[in-house]
One Martini backbone bead per residue (centre of mass of N, CA, C, O) as a GRO file, in nm:
protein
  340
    1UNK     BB    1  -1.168  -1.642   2.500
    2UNK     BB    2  -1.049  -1.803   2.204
    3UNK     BB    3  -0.735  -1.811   2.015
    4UNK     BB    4  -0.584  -1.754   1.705
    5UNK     BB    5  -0.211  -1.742   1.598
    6UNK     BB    6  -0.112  -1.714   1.281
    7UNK     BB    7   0.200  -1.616   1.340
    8UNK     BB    8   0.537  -1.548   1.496
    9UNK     BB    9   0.620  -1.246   1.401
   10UNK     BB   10   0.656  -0.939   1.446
   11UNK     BB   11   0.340  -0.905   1.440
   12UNK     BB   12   0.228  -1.181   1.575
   13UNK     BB   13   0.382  -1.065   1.864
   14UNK     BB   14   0.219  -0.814   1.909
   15UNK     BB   15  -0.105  -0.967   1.886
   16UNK     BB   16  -0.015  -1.191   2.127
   17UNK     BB   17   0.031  -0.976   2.351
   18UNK     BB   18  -0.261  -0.790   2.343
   19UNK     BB   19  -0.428  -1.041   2.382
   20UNK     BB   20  -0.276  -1.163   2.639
   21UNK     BB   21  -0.390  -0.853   2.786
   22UNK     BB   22  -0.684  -0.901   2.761
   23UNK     BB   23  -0.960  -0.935   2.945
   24UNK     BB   24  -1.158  -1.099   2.734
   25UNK     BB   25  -0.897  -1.298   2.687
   26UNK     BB   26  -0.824  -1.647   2.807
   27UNK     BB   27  -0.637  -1.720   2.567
   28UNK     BB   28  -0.386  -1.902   2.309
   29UNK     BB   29  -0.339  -2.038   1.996
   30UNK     BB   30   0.017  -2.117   1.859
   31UNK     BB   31   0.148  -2.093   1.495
   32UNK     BB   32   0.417  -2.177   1.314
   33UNK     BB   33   0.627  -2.279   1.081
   34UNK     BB   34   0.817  -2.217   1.351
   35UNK     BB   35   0.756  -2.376   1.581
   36UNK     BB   36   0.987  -2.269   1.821
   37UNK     BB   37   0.873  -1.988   1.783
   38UNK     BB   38   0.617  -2.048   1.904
   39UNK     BB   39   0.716  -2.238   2.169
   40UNK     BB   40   0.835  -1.972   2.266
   41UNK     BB   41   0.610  -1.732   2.296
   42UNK     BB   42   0.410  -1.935   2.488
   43UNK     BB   43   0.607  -1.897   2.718
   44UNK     BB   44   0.609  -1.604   2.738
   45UNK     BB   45   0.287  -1.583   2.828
   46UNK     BB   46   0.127  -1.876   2.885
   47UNK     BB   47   0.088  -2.035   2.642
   48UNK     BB   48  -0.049  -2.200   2.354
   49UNK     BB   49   0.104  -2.452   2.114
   50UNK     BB   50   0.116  -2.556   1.802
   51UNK     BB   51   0.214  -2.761   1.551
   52UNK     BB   52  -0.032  -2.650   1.378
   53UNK     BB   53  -0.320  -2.553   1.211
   54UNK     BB   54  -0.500  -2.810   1.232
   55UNK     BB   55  -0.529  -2.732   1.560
   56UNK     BB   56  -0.661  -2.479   1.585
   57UNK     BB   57  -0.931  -2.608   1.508
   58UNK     BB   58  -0.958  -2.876   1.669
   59UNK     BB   59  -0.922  -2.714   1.968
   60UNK     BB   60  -1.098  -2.480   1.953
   61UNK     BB   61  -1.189  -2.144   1.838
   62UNK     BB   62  -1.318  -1.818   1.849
   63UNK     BB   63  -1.089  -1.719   1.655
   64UNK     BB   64  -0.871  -1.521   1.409
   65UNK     BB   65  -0.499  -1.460   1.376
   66UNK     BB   66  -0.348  -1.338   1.077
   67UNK     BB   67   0.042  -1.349   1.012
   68UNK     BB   68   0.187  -1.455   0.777
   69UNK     BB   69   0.234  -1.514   0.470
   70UNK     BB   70   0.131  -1.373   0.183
   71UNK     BB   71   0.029  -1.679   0.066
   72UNK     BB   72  -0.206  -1.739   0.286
   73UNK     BB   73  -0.427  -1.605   0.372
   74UNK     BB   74  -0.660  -1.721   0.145
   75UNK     BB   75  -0.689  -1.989   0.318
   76UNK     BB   76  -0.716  -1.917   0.584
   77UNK     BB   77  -0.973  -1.779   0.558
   78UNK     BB   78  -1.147  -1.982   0.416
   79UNK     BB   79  -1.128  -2.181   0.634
   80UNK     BB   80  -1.269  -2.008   0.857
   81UNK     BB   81  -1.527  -1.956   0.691
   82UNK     BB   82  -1.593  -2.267   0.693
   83UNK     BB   83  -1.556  -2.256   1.055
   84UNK     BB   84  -1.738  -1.992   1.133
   85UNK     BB   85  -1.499  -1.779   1.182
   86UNK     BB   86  -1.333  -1.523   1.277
   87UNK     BB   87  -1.146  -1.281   1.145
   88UNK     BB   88  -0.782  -1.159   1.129
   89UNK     BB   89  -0.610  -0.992   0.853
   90UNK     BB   90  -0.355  -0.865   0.719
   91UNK     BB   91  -0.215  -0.745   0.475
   92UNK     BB   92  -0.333  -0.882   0.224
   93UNK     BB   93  -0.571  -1.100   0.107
   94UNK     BB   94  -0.382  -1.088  -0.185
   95UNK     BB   95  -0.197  -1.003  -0.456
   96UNK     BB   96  -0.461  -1.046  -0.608
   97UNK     BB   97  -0.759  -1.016  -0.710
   98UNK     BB   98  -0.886  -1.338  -0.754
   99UNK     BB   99  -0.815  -1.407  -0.441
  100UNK     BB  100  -0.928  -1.194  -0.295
  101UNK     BB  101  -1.258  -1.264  -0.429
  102UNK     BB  102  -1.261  -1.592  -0.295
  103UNK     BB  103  -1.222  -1.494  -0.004
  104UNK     BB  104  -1.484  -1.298   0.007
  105UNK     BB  105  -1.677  -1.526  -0.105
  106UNK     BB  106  -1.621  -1.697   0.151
  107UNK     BB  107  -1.712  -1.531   0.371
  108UNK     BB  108  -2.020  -1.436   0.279
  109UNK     BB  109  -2.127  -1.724   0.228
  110UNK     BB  110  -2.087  -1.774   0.557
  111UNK     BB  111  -2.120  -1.474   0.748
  112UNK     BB  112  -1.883  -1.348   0.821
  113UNK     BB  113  -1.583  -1.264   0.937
  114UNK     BB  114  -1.327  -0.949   0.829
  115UNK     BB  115  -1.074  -0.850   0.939
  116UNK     BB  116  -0.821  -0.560   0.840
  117UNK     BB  117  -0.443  -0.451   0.846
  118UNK     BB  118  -0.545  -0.080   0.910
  119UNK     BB  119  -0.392   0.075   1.118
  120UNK     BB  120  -0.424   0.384   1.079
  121UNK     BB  121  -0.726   0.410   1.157
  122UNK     BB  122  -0.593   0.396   1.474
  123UNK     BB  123  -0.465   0.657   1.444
  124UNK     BB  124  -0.485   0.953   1.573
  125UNK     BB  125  -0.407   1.158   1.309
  126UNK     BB  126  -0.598   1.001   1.108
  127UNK     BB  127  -0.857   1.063   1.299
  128UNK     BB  128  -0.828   1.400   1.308
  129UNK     BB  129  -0.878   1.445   1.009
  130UNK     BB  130  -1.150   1.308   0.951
  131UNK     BB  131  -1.281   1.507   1.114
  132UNK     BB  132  -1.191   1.768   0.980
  133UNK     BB  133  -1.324   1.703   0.698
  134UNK     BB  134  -1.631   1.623   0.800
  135UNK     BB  135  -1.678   1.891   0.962
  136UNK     BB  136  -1.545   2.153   0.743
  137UNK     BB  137  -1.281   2.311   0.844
  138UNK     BB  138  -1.150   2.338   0.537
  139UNK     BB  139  -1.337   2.260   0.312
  140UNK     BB  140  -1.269   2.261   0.021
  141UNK     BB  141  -1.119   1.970  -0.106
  142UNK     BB  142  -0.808   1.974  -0.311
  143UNK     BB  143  -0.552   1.814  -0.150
  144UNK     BB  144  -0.339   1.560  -0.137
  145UNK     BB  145  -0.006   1.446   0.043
  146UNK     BB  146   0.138   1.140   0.043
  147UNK     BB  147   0.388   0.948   0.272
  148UNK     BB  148   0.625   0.692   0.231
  149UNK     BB  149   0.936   0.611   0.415
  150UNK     BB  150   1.192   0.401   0.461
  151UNK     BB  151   1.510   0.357   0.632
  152UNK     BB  152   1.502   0.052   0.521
  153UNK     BB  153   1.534  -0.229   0.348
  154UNK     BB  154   1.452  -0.496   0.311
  155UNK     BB  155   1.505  -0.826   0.225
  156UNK     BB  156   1.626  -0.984  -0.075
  157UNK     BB  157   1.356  -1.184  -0.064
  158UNK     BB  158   1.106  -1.058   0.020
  159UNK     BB  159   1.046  -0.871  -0.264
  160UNK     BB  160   0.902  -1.140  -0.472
  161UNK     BB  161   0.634  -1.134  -0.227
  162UNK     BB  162   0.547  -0.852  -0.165
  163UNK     BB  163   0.421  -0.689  -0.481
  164UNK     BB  164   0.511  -0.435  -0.400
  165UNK     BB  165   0.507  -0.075  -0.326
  166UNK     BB  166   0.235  -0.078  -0.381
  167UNK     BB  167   0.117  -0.330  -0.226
  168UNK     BB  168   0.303  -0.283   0.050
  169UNK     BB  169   0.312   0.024   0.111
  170UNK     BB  170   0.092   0.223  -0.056
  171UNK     BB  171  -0.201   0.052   0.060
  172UNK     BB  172  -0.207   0.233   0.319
  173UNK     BB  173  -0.263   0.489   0.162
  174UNK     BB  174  -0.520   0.455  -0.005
  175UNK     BB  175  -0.672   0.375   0.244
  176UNK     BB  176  -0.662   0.640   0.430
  177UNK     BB  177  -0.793   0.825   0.165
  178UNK     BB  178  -1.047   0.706   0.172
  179UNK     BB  179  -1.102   0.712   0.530
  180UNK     BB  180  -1.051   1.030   0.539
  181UNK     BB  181  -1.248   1.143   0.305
  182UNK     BB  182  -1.491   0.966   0.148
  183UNK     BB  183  -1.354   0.892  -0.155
  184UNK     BB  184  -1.293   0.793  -0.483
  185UNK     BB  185  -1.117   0.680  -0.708
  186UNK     BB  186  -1.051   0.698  -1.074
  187UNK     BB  187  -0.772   0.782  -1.112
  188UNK     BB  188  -0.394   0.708  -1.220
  189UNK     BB  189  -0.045   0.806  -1.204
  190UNK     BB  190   0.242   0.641  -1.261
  191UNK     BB  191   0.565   0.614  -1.109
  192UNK     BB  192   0.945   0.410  -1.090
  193UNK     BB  193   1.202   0.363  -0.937
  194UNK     BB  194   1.540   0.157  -0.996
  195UNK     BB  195   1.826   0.338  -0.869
  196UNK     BB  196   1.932   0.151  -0.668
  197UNK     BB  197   1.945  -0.179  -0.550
  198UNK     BB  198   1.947  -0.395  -0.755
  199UNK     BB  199   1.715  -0.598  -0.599
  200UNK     BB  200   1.514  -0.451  -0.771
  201UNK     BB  201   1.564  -0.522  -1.040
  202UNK     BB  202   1.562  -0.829  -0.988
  203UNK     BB  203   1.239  -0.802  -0.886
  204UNK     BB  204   1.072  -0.579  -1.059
  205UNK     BB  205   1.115  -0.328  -0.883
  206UNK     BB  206   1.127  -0.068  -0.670
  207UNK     BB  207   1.245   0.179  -0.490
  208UNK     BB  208   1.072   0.451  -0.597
  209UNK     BB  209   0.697   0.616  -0.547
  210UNK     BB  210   0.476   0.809  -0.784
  211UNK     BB  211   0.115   0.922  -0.715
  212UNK     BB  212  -0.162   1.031  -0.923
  213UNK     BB  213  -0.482   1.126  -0.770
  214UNK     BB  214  -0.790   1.127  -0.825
  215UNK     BB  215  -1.118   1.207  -0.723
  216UNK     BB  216  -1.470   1.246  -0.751
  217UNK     BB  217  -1.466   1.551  -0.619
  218UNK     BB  218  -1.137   1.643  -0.778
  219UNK     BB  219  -0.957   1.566  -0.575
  220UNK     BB  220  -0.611   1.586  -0.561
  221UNK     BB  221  -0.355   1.311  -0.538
  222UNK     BB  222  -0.059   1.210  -0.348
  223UNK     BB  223   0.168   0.965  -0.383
  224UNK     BB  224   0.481   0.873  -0.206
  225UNK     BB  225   0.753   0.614  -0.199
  226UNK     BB  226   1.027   0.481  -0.002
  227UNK     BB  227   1.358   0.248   0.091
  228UNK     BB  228   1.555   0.521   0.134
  229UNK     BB  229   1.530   0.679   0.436
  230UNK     BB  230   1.804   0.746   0.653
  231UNK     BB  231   1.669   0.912   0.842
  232UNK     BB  232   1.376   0.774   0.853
  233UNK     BB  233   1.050   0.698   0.967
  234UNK     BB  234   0.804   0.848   0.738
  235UNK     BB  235   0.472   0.953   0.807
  236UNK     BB  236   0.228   1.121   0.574
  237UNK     BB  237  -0.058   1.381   0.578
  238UNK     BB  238  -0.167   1.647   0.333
  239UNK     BB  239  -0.435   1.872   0.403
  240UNK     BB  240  -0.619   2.116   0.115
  241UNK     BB  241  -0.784   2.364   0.188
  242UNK     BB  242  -1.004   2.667   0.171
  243UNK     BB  243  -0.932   2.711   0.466
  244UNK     BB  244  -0.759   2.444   0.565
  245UNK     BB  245  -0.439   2.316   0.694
  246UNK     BB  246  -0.313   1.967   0.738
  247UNK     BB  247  -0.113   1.725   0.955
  248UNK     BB  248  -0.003   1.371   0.929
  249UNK     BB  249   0.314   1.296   1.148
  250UNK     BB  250   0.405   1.612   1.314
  251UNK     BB  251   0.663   1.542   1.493
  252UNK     BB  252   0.987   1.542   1.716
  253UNK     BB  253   0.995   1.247   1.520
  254UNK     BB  254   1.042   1.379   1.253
  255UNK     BB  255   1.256   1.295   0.956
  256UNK     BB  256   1.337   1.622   0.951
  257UNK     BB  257   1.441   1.937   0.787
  258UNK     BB  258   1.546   2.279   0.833
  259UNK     BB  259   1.651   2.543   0.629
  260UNK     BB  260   1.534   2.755   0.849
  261UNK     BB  261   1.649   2.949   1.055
  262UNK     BB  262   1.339   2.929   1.220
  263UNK     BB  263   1.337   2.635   1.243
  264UNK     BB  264   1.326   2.343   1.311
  265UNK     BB  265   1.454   2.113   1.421
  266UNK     BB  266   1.609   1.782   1.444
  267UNK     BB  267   1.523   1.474   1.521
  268UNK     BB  268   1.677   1.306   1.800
  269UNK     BB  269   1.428   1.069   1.771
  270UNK     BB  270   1.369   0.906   1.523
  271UNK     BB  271   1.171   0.665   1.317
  272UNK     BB  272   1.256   0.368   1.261
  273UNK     BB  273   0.941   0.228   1.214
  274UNK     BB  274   0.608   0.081   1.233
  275UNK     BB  275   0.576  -0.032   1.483
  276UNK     BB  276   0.654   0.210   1.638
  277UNK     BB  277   0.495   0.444   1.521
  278UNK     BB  278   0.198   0.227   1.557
  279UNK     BB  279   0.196   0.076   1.851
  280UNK     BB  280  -0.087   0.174   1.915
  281UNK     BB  281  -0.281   0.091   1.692
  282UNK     BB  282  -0.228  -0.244   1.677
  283UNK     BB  283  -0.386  -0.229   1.930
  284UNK     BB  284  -0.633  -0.140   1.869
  285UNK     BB  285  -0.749  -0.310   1.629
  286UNK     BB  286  -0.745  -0.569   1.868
  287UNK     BB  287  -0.959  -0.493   2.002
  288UNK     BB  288  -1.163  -0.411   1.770
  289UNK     BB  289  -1.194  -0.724   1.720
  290UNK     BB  290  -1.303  -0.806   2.009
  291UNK     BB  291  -1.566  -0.651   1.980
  292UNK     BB  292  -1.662  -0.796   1.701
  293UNK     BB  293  -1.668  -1.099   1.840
  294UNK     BB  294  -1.891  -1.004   2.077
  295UNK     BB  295  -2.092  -0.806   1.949
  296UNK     BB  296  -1.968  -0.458   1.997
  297UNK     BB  297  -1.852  -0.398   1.722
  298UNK     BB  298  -1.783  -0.280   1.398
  299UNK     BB  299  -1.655  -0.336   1.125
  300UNK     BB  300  -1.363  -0.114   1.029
  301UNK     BB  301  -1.206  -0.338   0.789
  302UNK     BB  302  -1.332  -0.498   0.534
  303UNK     BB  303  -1.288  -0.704   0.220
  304UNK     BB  304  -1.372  -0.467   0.026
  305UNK     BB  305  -1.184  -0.231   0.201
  306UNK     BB  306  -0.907  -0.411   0.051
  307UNK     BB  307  -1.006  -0.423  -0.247
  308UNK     BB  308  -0.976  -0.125  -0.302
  309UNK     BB  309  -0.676  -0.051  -0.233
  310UNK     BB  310  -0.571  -0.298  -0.466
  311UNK     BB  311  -0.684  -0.165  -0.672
  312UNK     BB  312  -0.491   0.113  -0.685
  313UNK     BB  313  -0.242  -0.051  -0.708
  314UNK     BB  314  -0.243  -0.215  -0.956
  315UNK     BB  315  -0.305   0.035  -1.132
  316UNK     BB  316  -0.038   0.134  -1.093
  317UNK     BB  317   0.117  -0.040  -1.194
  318UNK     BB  318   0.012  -0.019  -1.484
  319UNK     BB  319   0.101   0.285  -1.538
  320UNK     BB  320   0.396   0.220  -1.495
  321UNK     BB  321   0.452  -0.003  -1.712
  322UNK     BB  322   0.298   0.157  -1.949
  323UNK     BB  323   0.251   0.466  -1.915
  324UNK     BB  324  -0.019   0.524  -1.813
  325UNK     BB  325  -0.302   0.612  -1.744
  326UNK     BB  326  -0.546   0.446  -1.521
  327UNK     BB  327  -0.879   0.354  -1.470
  328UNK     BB  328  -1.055   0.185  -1.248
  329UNK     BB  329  -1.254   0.067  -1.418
  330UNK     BB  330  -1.033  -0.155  -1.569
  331UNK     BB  331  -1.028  -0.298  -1.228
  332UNK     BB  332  -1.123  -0.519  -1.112
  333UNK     BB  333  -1.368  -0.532  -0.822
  334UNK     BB  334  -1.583  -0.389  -0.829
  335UNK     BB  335  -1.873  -0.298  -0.682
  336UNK     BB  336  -2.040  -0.500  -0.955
  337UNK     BB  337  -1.879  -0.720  -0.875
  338UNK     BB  338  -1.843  -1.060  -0.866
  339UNK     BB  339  -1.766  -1.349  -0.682
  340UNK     BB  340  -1.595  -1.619  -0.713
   0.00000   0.00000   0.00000
């Protein structure tokens, strides 16, 4: 199999590392907008460098791995289902609504495959969540309580193109929260400061967000992200039914103190950021990529299933700018919408 992989950034370099090393996968050609970078990562796997994007269809590949800049996906997508082509491609399928679903409709009328990368989905701990919620081991799920919190923020360049705390950072808790629970958002309220670095306040953005989300089964879920957390990169998710309780993300490098006397210590080495913390589903995701491109295994989480994600992000968005409660179904891209 030879694949192509457009983006050779932080984490094209880890998806073209786990390609580089996978049995099934015989070659790799990969292409940057900074040639240089990517014919730098190709000396180092032994792979081969293209030129640019054009080249990658020319010279004939089995699949394609987006991992560009989102201002690129929804083109790119178009593209490889134009030419026939499974695609993975990073979240999200675009910052808006009308981009996701015209990607989407060039997918589905190709009849191609569209994985997209919702790491979460392959992480032990939101894994054995989903078991126990689904197998009723807590009971009727009433509360869940999910949060992001980066280290340090990106660079103020990065924030205009981001889409914001909610569709870049928080869209992650959505999806694992429908494929943790198996329910659907129906409404949320959402709120944001930006009382952080002027850059937030400059791009439009906030650094610290916070949304409540109603599911369709009455279970009431939080959702809280912020880009100032010093402690340490924490990602968790509190699940709590009528029967039991349980948590992921809680273990020895989790950047958290408790204040109570017989309480753990603080994290010896706190989690830097979210390469190292998911460092096993990134690769296990590009794993099962390869499974459905060989037609071994189901497409695990498709162009749909990103685009209930960023309904959601949407939402808060609207929420918070308006000061108001806003209901999913206000938000274009449901079940019953036309791919334009």
């Amino acid at each position: 199999m030879r694949i192509g992989v457009i983006g050779t950034g932080r984490i094209g370099t880890i998806h073209a590392n786990t390609l580089s090393r996978h049995r099934e996968v015989g070659s790799l050609i990969l292409t940057d907008v900074d040639p240089a970078r990517a014919q730098d990562l190709a000396h180092r796997l032994g792979e081969t460098a293209a030129p640019g994007v054009d080249e990658i269809f020319k010279w004939g590949v089995d699949a394609v791995v987006i991992t560009t800049a989102t201002s690129a996906h929804a083109e790119l997508i178009g593209r490889a289902a134009r030419s026939g082509l499974p695609v993975f491609c990073e979240k999200p399928i675009a910052l808006d609504l009308a981009g996701t679903l015209q990607a989407i409709g060039e997918v589905e009328a190709a009849g191609t495959i569209l994985q997209m990368g919702f790491q979460r989905r392959f992480d032990a701990g939101y894994t054995g969540a989903r078991e126990a919620v689904r197998s009723g081991r807590l009971g009727r799920l009433h509360t869940v309580r999910a949060l992001t919190s980066d280290q340090a923020p990106p660079p103020a360049a990065y924030l205009p193109q981001s889409g914001g705390l909610y569709r870049d950072t928080l869209i992650h808790d959505f999806d694992v929260l429908r494929w943790v629970t198996g329910r659907e958002v129906v409404d949320v309220y959402a709120a944001g400061s930006d009382a952080g670095p002027a850059m937030f306040r400059e791009a439009g953005d906030v650094d610290t967000g916070a949304a409540l989300l109603t599911l369709d089964d009455g279970t009431l879920a939080t959702a809280t992200a912020t880009r100032l957390h010093g402690a340490g990169y924490d990602v968790r998710m509190e699940l709590a039914g009528e029967l039991d309780q349980i948590v992921v993300g809680l273990d020895d490098r989790t950047p958290i103190a408790s204040t109570e006397p017989t309480g753990p210590p603080a994290a010896d080495k706190p989690w830097a950021g979210f390469l190292e913390r998911f460092g096993p589903a990134y690769e296990a995701e590009l794993c099962a990529f390869v499974e459905v491109v060989r037609g071994e295994g189901t497409n695990p989480c498709d162009g749909r299933e990103a685009l209930q994600a960023l309904r959601i992000a949407e939402a808060c968005e609207v929420s918070r700018r308006e000061r108001r409660g806003v209901w999913l179904a206000e938000v274009a891209g449901g079940a019953d919408a036309a791919v334009m």
